[in-house]
Backbone bond lengths (Angstrom), bond angles and torsions (degrees), N, CA, C in turn:
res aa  C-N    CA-C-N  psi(-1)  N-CA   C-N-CA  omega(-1)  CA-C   N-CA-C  phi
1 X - - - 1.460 - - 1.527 108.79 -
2 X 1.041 103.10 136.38 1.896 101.38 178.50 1.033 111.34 -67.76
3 X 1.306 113.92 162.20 1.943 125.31 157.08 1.108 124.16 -62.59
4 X 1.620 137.55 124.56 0.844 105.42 150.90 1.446 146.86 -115.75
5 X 1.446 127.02 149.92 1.828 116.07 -133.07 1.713 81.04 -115.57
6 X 1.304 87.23 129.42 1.781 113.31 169.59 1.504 107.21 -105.21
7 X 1.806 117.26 124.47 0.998 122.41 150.04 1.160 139.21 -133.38
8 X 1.373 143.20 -178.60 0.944 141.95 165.00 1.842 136.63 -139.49
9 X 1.346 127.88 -160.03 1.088 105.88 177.24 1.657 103.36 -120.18
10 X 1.206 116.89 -171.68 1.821 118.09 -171.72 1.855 84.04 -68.53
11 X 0.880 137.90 -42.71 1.859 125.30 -132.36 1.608 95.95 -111.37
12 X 1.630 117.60 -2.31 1.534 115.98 -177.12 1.665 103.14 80.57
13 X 1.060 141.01 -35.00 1.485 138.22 -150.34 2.027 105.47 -58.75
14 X 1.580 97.34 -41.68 1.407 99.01 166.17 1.256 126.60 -113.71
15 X 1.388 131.89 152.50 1.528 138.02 174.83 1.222 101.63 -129.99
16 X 1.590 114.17 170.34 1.562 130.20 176.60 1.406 106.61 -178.43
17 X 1.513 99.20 138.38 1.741 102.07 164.09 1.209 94.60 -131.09
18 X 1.176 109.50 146.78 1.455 120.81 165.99 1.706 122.45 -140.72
19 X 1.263 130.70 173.18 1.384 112.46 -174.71 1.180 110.08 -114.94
20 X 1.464 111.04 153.18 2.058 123.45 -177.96 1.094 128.57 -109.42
21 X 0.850 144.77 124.75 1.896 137.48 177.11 1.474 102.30 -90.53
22 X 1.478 112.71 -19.12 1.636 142.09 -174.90 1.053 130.03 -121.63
23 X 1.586 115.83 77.79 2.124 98.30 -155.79 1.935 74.80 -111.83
24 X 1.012 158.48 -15.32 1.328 140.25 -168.61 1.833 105.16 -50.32
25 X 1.262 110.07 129.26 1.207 96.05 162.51 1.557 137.18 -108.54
26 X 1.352 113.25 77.48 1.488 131.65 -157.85 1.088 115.29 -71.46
27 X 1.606 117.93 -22.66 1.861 106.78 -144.30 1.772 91.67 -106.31
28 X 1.004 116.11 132.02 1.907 117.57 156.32 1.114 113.72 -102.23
29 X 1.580 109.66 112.92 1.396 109.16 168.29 1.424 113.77 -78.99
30 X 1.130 124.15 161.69 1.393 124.98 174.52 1.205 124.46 -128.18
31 X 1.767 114.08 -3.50 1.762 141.13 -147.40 2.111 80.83 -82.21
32 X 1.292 93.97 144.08 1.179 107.18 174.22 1.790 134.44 -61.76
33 X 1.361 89.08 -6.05 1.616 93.30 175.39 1.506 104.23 -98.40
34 X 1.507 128.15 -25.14 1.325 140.47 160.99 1.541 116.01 -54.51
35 X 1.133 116.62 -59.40 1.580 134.81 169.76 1.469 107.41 -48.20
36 X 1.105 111.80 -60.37 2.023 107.06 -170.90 1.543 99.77 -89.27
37 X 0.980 135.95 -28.21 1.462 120.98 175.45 1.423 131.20 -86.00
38 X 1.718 107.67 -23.75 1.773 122.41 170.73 1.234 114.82 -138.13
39 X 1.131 135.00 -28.83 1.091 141.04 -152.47 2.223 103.50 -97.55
40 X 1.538 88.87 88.54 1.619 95.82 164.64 1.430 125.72 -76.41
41 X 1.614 117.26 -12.35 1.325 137.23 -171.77 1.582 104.32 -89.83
42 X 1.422 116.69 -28.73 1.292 129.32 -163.59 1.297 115.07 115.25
43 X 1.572 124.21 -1.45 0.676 144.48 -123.85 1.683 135.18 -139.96
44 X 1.626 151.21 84.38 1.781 98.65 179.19 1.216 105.76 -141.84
45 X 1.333 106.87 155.43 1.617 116.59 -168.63 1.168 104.97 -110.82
46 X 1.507 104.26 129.49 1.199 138.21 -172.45 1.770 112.68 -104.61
47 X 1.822 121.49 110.83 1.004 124.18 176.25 1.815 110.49 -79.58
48 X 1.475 114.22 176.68 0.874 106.24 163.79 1.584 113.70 -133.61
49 X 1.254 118.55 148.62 1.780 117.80 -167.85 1.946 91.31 -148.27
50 X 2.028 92.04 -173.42 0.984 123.73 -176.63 1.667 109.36 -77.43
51 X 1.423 121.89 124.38 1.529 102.70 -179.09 1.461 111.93 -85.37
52 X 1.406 108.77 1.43 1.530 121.40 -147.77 1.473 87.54 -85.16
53 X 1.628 114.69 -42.28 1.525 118.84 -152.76 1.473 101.71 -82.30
54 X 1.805 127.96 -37.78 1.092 116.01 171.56 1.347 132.85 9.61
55 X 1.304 124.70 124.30 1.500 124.61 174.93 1.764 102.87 -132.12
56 X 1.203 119.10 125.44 1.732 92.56 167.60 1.495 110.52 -134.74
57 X 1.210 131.97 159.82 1.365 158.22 -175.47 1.286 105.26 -83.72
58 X 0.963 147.94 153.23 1.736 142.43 153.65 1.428 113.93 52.88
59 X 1.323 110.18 62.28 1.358 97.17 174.75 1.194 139.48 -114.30
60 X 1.254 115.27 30.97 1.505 136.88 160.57 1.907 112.61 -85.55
61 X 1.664 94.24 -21.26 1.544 100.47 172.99 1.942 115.51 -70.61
62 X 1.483 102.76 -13.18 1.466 102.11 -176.97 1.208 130.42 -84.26
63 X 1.587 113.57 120.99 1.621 99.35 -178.96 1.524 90.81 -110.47
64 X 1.738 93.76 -177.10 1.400 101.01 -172.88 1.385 106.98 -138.92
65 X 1.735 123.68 151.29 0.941 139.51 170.87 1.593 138.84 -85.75
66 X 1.092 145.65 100.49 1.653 112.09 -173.31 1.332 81.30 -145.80
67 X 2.020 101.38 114.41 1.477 121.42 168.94 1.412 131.88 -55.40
68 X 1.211 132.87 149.69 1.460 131.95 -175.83 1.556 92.29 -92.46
69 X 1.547 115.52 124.91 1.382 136.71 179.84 1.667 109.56 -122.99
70 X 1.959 104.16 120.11 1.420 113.02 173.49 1.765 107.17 -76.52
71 X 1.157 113.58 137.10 1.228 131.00 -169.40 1.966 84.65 -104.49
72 X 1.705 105.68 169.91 1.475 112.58 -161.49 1.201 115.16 -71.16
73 X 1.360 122.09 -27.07 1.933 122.79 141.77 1.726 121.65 -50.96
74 X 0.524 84.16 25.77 1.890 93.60 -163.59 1.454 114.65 19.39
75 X 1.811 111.05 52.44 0.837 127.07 157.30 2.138 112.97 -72.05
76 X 1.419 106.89 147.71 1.177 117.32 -175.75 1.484 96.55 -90.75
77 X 1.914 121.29 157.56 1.541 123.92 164.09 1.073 107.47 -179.88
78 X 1.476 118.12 128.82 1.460 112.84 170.94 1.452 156.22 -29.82
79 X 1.116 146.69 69.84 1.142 169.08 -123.46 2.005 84.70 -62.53
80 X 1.539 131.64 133.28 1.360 131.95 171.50 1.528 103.12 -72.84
81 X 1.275 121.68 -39.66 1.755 107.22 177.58 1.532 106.21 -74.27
82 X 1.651 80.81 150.85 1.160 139.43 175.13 1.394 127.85 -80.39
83 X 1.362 118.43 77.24 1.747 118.57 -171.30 1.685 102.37 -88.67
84 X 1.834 103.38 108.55 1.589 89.79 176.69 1.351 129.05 -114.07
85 X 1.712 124.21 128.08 1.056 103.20 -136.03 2.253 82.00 -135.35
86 X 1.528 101.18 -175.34 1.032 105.06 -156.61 1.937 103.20 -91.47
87 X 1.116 124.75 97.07 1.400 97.74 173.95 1.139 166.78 -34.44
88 X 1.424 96.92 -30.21 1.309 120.58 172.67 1.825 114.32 -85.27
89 X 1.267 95.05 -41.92 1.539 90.59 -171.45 1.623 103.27 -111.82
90 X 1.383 134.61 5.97 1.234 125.53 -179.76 1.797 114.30 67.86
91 X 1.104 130.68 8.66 1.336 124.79 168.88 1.303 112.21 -81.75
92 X 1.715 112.93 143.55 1.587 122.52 -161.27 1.383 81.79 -73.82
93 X 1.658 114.84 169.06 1.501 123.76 165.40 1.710 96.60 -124.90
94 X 1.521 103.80 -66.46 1.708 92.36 -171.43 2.156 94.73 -167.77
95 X 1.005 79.61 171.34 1.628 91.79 -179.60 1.418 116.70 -112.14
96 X 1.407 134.66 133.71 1.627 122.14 -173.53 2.034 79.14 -141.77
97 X 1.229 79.35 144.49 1.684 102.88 178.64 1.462 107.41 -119.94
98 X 1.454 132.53 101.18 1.407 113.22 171.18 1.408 145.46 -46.97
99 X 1.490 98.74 -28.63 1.148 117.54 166.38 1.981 124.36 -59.49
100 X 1.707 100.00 -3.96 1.242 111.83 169.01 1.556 120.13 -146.49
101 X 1.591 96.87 53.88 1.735 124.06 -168.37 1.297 120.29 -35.83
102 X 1.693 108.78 -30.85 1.600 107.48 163.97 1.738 118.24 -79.18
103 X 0.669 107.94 7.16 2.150 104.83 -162.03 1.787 101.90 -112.73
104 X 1.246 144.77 149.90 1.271 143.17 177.51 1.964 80.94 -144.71
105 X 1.472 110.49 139.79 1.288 105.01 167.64 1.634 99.91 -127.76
106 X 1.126 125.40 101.48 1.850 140.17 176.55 2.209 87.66 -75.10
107 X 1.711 79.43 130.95 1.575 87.02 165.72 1.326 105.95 -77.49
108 X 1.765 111.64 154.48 1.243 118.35 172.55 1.529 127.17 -56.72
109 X 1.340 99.38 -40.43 1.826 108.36 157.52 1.006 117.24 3.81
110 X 1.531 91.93 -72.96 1.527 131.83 -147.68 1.394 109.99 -82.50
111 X 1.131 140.39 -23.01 1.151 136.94 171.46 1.130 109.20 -83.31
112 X 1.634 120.13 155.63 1.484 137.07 -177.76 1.630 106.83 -118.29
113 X 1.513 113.98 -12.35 1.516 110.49 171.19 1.808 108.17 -75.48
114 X 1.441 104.68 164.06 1.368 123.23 -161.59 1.712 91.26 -79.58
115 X 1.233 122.54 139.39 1.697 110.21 -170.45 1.635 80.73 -131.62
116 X 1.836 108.33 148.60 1.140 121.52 175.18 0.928 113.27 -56.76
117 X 1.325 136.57 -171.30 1.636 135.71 -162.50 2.184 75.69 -145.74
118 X 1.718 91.83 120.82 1.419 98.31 170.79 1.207 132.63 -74.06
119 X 1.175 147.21 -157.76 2.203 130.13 -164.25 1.371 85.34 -122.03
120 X 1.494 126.04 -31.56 1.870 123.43 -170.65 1.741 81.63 -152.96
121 X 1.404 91.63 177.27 1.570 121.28 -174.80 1.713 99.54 -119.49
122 X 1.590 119.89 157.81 1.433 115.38 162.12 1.840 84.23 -130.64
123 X 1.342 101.61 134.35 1.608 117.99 160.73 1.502 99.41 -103.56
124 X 1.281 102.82 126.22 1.289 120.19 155.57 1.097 122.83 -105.76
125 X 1.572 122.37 -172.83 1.313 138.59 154.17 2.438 102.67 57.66
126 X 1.266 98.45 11.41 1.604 116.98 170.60 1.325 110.00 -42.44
127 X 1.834 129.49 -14.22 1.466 115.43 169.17 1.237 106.48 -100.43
128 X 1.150 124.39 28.85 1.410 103.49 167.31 1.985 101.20 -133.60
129 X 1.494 115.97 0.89 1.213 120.95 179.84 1.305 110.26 -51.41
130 X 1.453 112.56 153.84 1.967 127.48 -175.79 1.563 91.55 -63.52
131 X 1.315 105.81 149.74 1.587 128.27 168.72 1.906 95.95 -67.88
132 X 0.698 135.36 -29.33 1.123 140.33 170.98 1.704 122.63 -60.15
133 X 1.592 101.85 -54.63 1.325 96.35 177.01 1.569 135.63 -95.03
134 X 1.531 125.23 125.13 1.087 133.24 -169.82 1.530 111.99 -84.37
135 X 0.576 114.17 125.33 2.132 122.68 -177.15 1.437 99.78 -89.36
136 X 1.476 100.25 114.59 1.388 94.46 174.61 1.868 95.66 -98.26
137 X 1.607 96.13 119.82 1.144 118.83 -171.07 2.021 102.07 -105.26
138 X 1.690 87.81 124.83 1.336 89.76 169.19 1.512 137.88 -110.17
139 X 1.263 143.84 -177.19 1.079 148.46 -106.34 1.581 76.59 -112.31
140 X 1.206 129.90 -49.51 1.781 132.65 -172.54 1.318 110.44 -90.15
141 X 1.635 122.96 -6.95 1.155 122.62 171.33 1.382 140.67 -72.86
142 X 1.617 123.09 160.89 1.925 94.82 -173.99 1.668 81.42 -105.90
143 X 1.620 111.62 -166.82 1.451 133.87 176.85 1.248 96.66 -143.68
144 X 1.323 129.92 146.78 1.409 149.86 162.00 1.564 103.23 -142.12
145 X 1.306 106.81 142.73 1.911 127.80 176.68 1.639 89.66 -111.49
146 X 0.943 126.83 51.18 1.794 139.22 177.42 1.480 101.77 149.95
147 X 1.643 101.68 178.12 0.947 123.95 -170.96 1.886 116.46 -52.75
148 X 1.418 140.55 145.25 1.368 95.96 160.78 1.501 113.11 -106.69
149 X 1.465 116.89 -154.58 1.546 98.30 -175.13 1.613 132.98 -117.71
150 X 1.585 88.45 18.50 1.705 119.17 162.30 0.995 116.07 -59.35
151 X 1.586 144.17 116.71 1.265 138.69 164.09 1.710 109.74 -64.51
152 X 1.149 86.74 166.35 1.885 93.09 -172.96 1.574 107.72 -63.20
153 X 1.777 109.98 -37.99 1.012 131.03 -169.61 1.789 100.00 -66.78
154 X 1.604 119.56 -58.36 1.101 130.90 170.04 1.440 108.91 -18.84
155 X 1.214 109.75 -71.86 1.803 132.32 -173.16 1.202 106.35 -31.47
156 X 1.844 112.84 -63.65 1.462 122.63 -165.89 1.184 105.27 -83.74
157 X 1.359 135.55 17.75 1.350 130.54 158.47 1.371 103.79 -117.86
158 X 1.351 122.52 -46.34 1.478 101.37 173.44 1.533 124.53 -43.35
159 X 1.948 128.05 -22.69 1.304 123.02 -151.37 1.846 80.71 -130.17
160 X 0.822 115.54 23.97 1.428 115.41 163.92 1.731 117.56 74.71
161 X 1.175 106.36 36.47 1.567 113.15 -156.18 1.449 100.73 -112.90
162 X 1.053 136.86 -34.89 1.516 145.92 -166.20 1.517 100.38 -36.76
163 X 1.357 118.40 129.11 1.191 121.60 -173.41 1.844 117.00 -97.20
164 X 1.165 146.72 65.41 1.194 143.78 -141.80 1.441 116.46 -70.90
């Protein structure tokens, strides 16, 4: 049976539960739209769940984000995700990409349920991390300077975690 992960924002105005087959929260992003919009660590981790099950509280309080991304001409274009965040108080809630209509990924932040504690960490997205922040990288952990090409889902079945 999945988890299901309750969150919210700093100011109360929004809530959400939604359900996980994947509540570990392993991955550190480090990509610069992660970093300035959630990431106080340098950082933000992104779960992955059901978009279907979504429930939310306050939802006229939600605005949304979708970054302007240079493509290899260093042409500019709207990024398809969806960063949704709290209006009033600026706390991330979660990211939904249409282009992956079943999946909702709520930052860990953002949740108020108790989340497993994962066996290793994967940092990603490490070429674009602040000169500032040091990754404390561990001994079972991977590193990527981009994306890698494990799905989140991949992970929690490769390490025996998949929640059925």
């Amino acid at each position: 049976m999945p988890m299901t992960l309750e969150g919210s924002c700093k100011c109360g105005a929004v809530g959400f539960s939604v359900e996980s087959h994947a509540p570990y929260p392993y991955q550190l992003c480090y990509c610069s739209i992660c970093r300035k919009t959630a990431g106080g660590g340098g950082f933000a981790i992104n779960l992955h769940a059901d978009a279907t099950t979504l429930k939310i509280k306050g939802e006229k309080a939600i605005g949304v984000f979708r970054a302007e991304l240079a493509d290899a001409e260093g042409h500019l274009h709207r990024s398809s995700a969806e960063r949704n965040f709290c209006s009033r108080c600026g706390s991330a809630l979660w990211l939904y990409d249409p282009n992956w209509p079943e999946l909702v990924h709520p930052f860990a932040s953002a949740v108020d349920s108790e989340l497993p504690v994962p066996p290793a960490r994967t940092h990603l997205m490490l070429g674009s991390r602040a000169s500032w922040v040091e990754p404390a990288i561990g001994p079972d952990d991977l590193a990527f300077d981009e994306y890698p090409e494990q799905s989140i889902e991949d992970w929690h079945r490769a390490h025996g975690l998949w929640i059925e």
